[in-house]
N, C-alpha and C positions, 0 to 999 in steps of 0.2 A: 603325286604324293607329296613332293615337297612344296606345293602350294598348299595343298590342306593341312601340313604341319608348321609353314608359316603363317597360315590364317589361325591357327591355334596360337601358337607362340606369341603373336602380338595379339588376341583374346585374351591373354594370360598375361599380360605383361599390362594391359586397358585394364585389368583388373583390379590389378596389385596398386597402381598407380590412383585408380578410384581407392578402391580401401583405405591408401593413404591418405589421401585428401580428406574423406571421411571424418577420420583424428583430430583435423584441427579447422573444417570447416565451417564458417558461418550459417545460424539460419537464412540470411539475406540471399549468401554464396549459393549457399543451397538450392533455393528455391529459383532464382537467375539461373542457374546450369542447368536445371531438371533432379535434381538429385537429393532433394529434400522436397516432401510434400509439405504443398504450400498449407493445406491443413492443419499443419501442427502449428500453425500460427499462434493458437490458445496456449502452447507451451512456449514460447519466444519471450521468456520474463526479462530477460537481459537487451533487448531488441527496440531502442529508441522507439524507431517508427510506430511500433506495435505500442509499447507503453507510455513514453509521455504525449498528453495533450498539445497539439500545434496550433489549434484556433478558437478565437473567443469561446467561452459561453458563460452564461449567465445574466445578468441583471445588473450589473454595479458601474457606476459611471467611472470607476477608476479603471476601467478596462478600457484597451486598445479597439477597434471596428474591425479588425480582422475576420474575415468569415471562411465557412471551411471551403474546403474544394469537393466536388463526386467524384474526384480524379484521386483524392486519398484516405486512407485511413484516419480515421480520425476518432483517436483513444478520448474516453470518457474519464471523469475525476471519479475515485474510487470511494466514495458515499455511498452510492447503492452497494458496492460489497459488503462495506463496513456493516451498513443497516440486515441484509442479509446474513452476515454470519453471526451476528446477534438475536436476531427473530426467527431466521428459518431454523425447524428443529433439530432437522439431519445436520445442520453445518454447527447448531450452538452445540449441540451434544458432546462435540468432538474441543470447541475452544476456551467451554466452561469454567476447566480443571485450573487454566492458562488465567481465567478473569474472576479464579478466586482467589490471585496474589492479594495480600493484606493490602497494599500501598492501594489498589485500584478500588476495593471494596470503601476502604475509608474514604476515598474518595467521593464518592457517589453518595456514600451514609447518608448526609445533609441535604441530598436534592430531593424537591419536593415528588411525589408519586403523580403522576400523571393528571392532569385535569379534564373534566368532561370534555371541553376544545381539543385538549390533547389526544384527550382518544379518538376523536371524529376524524383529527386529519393522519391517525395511525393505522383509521379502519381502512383509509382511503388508500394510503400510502404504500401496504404491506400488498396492493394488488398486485404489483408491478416488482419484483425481484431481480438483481441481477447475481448469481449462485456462483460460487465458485466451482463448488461439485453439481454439475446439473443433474437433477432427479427429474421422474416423470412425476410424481404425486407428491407434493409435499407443503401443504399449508400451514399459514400462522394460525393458529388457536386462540383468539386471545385470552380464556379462560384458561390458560393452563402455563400462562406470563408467570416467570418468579422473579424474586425482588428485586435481582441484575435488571433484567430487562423492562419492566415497570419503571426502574430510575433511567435508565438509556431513551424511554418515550419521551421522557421531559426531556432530555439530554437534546436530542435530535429536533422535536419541536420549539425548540427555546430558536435554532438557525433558522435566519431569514433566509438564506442563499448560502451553495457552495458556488462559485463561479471562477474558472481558468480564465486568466490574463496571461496573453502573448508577451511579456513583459519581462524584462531580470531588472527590480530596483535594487539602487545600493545605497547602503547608510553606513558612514563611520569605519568604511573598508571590508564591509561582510554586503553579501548576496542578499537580500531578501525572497525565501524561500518559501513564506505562506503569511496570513495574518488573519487575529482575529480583534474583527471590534468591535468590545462590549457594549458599544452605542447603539448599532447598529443590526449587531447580532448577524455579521455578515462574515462568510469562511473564502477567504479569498488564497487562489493556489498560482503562483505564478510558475511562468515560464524555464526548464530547466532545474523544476523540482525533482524530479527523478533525478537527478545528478547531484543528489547532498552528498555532502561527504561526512563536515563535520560540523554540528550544528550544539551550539553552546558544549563543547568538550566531548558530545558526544560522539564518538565516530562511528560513523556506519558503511565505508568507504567500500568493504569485502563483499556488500550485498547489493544482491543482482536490483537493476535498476524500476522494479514492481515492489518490492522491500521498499525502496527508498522515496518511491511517491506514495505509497501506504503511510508510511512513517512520518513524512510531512505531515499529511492529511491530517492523523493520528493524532500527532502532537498541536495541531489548531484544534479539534475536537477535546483535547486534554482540557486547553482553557473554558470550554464551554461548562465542561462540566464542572468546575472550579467557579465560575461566574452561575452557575445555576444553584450551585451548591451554597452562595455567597460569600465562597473562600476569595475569589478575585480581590474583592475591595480589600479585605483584609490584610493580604501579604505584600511584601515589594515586587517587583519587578521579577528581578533575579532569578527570586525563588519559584514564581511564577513560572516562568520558564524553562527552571528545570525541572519543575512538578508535571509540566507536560511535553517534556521529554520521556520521563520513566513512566506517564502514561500512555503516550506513545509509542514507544517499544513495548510493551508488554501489549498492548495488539497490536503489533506487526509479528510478534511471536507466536500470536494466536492463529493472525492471517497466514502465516509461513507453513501450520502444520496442517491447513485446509491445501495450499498449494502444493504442498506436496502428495498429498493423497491425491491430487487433480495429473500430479506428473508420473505417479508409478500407474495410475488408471489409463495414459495415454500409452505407457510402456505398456502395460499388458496388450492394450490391443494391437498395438504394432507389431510385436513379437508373433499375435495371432494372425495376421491379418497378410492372405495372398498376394494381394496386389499392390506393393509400395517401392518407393523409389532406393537405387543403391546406397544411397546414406541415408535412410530415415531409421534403421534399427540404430546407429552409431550415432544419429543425433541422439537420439532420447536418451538412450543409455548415458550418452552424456552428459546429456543435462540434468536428468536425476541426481547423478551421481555427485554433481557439481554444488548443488544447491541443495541437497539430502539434509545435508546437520545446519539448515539457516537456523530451526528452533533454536538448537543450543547457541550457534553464533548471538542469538536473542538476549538468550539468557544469560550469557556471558555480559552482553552490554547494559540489560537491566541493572546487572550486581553493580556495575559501574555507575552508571547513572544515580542511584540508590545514593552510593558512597557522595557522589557530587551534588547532589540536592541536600543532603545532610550539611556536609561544607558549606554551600552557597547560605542556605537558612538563616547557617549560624552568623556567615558576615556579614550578613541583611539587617538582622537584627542591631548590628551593630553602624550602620551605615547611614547614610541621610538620604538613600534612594527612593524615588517617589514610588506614592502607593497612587493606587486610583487610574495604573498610563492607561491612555486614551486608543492605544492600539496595542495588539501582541505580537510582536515576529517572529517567523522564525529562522534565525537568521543563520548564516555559516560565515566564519571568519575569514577573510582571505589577507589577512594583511601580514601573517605568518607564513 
């Protein structure tokens, strides 16, 4: 008898002990001990391994030859999302509301509507999805395109190439975190993107690290559409750059309330689902919880951004900084 109530008593005690670990366990932790399915990988936004890119790809001679391993993960640059929750229906429906801020709309006004070439390699391109929300049935129409996404076809056909370089350059004491260049038409994302923190004043530091390579991306996509629209040549530098910052965040704000529907949809079925490991219900619940209000964290740094692009404009105007650079960065300070 007092073996069977000692083999209880440390049952109970291996319990309480797991539960607690639970609270503050990593997805890595997790998954090393048994105690997080490895499944939930798709929710691990915070999760280096999982989110940023480790090895070449693309096209651009300014890259390193690093090649991947079959031995790891190896995270893709988030372009096909972007293009996804812009074209796919189920996912635009929901980011719409988010990409009919005035600042992004005026943006776009001036780019041209799509070209016959444009369309052939949109008909091509819209085969292959990669969804945030995975749906069983869900195709692009392109007869049923509105004027957002019509200006987004030239947006996206105007890039030669998105391509990750295993690379951190520095200039002037700031990181170089992506670039776009309007010669070229090339989107280049370097290494240790996902770890911006603060990139031309804006800070992003609070957001899990799929926020902060979105946001990169994001904001090199900003200038595209600035350069397609013809505003590039026009403005300084500066300005530039903060013009695609606040278009930048405003879709990662977009992207944020797609991911969240992807993390309360992992929650539901966790909660359902018989067969899972001692911390996977206290993962998720966590991580929902955790990353719940990024929208608003969003739009709290839009308003900011907004306020900072206005300033910057105004001392452009006033400055002798050149128009026409030859490249765009995005850079984060580190000399502060």
């Amino acid at each position: 008898m007092k073996t069977v109530i000692s083999f209880i008593v440390l049952w109970l005690s291996g319990l309480t002990i797991v539960k607690a670990q639970c609270k503050i366990i990593t997805f890595e932790q997790g998954v090393a001990q048994h105690l997080i399915t490895q499944d939930l990988f798709a929710t691990a936004i915070d999760y280096q391994q999982f989110i940023c890119p480790q090895y070449f790809q693309g096209d651009t001679t300014q890259c390193g030859t690093i090649t991947s391993s079959h031995d790891n993960w190896d995270a893709s640059l988030p372009d096909g999302l972007i293009f996804t929750a812009i074209f796919n229906a189920s996912e635009y429906v929901l980011i719409k509301p988010v990409l009919k801020d005035p600042f992004f709309l005026d943006a776009i006004a001036k780019v041209p509507d799509p070209s016959p070439e444009a369309m052939v390699w949109f008909n091509n391109r819209k085969i292959g999805n990669e969804m945030v929300i995975p749906l069983e049935d869900d195709t692009i129409h392109v007869d049923s395109l509105d004027h957002i996404q019509k200006k987004m076809i030239t947006v996206f056909y105007n890039i030669r190439s998105w391509t990750f370089c295993p690379e951190t350059p520095t200039i002037s004491g700031g990181l170089i975190r992506g670039v776009f260049n309007p010669g070229t038409k090339k989107i280049v994302i370097y290494k240790d993107a996902c770890l911006a923190d603060k990139v031309y004043d804006s800070d992003v530091s609070s957001a899990a690290l799929a926020f902060k390579l979105f946001f990169v991306s994001s904001h090199e996509l900003g200038h595209v559409v600035d350069d397609a629209s013809g505003k590039l040549a026009d403005i300084f530098k500066t300005e530039a750059e903060y013009r695609a910052n606040v278009f930048g965040l405003i879709m990662t704000e977009a992207f944020s309330k797609l991911v969240n529907m992807r993390l309360t949809g992992f929650q539901k079925v966790i909660h359902n689902y018989p067969n899972i490991l001692p911390c996977d219900i206290a993962y998720i619940d966590r991580t929902v919880k955790t990353w719940s209000t990024m929208d608003q964290y969003f739009v709290a740094r839009i308003a900011e951004a907004k306020t900072l692009l206005k300033q910057n404009s105004d001392f452009a105007k006033l400055s002798k900084a050149q128009k026409n650079w030859n490249i765009y960065a995005c850079l984060q300070n580190t000399s502060k």
